[in-house]
N, C-alpha and C positions, 0 to 999 in steps of 0.2 A: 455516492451510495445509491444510485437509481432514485425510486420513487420515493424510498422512506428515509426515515430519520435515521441518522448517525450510529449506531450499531452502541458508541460509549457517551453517547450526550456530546456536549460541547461547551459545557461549566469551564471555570478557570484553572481550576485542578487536571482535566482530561487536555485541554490546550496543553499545559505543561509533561502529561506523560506523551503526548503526541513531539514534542519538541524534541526530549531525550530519545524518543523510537525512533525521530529523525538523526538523531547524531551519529546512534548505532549502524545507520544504513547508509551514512551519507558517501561513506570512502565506496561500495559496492557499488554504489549508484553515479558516480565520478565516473567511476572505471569503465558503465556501461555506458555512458553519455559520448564517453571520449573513443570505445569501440565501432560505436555508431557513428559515428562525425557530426556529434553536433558541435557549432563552430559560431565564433564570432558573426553577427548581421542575419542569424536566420531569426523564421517568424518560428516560433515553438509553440503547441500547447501543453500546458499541465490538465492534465484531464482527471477531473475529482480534486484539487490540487489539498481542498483539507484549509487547516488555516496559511497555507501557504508556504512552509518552510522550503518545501521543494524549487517553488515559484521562484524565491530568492535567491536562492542558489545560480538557478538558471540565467536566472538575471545578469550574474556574472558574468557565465558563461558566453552568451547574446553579444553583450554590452549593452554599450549604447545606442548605438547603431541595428540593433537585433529589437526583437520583440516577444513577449513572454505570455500570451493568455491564457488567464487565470482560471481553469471552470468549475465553479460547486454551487451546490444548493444550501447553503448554511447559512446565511445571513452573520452569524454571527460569527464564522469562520473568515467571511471576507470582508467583513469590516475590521475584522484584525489584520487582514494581509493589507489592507489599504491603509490602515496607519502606519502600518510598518514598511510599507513602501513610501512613501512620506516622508517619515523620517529621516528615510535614506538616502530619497533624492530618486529613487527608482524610477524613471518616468518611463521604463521600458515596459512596465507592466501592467498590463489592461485586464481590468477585474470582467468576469463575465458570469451572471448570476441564472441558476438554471440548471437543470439535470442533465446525463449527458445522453440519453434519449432524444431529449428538446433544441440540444446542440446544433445551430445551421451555421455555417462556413461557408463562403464561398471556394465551387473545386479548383485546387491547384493552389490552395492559398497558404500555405503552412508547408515548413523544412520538414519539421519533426513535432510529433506526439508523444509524451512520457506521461505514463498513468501508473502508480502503484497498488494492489489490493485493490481497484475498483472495479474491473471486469467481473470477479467474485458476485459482487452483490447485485450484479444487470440480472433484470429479467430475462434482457435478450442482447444478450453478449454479442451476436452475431451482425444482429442490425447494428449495435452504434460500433463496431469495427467498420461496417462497411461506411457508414457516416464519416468515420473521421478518413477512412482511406481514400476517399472520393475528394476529401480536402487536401489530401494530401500533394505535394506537385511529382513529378514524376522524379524518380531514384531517393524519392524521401522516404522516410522513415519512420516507425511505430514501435518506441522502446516501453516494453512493459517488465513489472515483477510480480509476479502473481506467485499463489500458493499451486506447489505438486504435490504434498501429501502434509494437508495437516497434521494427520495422528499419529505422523512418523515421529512428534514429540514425544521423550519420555526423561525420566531420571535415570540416570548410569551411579550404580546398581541400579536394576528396574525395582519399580515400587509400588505394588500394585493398589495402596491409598490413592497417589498421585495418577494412576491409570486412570481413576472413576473419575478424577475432574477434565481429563481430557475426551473421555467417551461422554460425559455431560454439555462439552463444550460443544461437541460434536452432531448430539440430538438437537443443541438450540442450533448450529447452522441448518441442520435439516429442516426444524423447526419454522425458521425464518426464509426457504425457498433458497439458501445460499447456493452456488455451485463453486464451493472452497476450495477444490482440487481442478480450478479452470485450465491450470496450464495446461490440462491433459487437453483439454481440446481446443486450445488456441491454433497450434500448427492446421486443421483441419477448418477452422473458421478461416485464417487468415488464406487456406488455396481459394476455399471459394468467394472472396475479393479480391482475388488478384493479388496477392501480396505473396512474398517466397520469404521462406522462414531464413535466415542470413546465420542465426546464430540464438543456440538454446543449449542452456547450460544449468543445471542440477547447484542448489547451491543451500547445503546444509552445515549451518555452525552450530558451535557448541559451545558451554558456557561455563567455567567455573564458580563456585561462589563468590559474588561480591564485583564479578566483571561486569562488564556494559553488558552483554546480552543476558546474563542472568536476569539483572537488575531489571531490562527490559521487558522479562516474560513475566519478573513477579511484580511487576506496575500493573500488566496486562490482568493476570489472575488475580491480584487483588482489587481491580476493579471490577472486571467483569462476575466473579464469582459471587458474587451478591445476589446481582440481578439474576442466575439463575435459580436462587433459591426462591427468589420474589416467584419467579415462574413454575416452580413445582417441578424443575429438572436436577435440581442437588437439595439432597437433604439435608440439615442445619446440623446434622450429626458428621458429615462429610466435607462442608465447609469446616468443620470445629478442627475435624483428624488433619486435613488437607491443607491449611492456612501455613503452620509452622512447618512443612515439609518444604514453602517457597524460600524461605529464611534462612541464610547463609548460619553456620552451626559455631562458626569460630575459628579459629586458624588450622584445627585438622579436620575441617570438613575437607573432602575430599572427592565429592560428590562433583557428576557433571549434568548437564541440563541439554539435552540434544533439544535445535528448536526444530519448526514447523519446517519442512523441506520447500523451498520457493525454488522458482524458476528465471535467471533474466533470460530474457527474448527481446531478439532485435528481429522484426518483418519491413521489408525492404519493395516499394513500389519499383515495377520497373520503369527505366526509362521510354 
């Protein structure tokens, strides 16, 4: 998350909707691992990794013989990934504590980099691309999933209640310096490192009531939506209309939930 703090805290409750936001994405993010070649015995980073679900995954991936590191500034994100690497027996995976501005690598030293959502909240998106490219060794790899148009979300029927908390969402990214829709200029960051775009791909779901992604957006808005009202960006009359419209209706709702449009990208060092 750059310089600041964690955008939903990192209490025990947001660990837990961060797990389930991981299960949602985890078959998408398989698909794009396995596009990319990441492979048994390579060094990987997870860059932002969060409490680590992702990390774990990759671990698999690696084995044993491979290597996984870890990088966030959360302390209390990776002392979760470290018990849970522990327990596991994981010894492929090296915690590394720190933003990813502050990130040093030595170059040439790492297969591949997967970061999800964290390019978004860089100051300077451009520098730590070029950071981790410069680690990268040659014909390796940089898979990301970044957001291409947040406010492409809406309800099917559109709703125009449900409109005002996503143009609310959308002043606190402002608000907060975000660049939410980075995918748009990753392709243009990654020429000027030397990196050639391999494969970008448009990837928008959609959710019925009571599925995994629905469930996943209204974890999101019921956590997030508070704290904008704390900020003076929703009003408590708009939280009130806005709450029950997340809430699956009953067996004939029949309503869909289009999410935030993201992007995978895979940029490919040349040999």
């Amino acid at each position: 998350m750059g310089t600041k703090d964690y955008v939903l805290g990192t209490q025990t409750d947001e660990l837990e909707r961060l797990e389930f936001q991981h299960k949602v994405w985890s078959e998408q993010a398989f698909a794009l691992w396995q596009r990319a070649g990441l492979r048994e015995g390579q060094v990987v980073l997870d860059l932002g990794c969060g409490p680590g679900f992702t990390a774990l995954e990759l671990a698999s991936v690696v084995g044993g013989a491979g290597r996984v590191i870890a990088r966030d500034q959360s302390s209390a994100f990776l002392a979760f990934l470290a018990a849970e690497s522990e327990r596991r027996g994981l010894r492929q995976i090296e915690i590394s504590a720190g933003t990813a501005e502050t990130l040093e690598l030595p170059h040439g030293s790492l297969d591949a980099v997967y970061s999800r959502w964290l390019f978004c909240w860089l100051a300077n998106p451009g520098l730590v691309l070029q950071r981790v490219a410069k680690a990268l060794r040659p014909g390796g790899v940089i898979v990301l999933q970044e957001y291409l148009d947040w406010a492409a979300m809406k309800h099917v029927p559109r709703d125009p209640t449900y409109d005002k908390l996503v143009a609310a969402c959308m002043r606190s990214w402002i608000d907060a310096k975000a660049r939410i829709d980075i995918a748009d200029e990753l392709p243009a960051l990654a020429a000027q490192c030397g990196l050639t775009v391999e494969y970008f791909k448009p990837i928008a779901r959609v959710g019925s009531p009571g599925s995994m992604v629905w469930r996943w957006l209204q974890g999101f808005y019921e956590t997030y939506l508070p704290k904008l009202v704390e900020r003076g960006l929703l009003k408590e009359t708009e939280l009130r209309d806005g709450l029950p419209l997340l809430r699956p209706r009953g067996a004939h709702d029949d309503r869909l939930w289009v999410a935030p449009t993201m992007a995978d990208i895979v940029l490919r060092k040349p040999q």
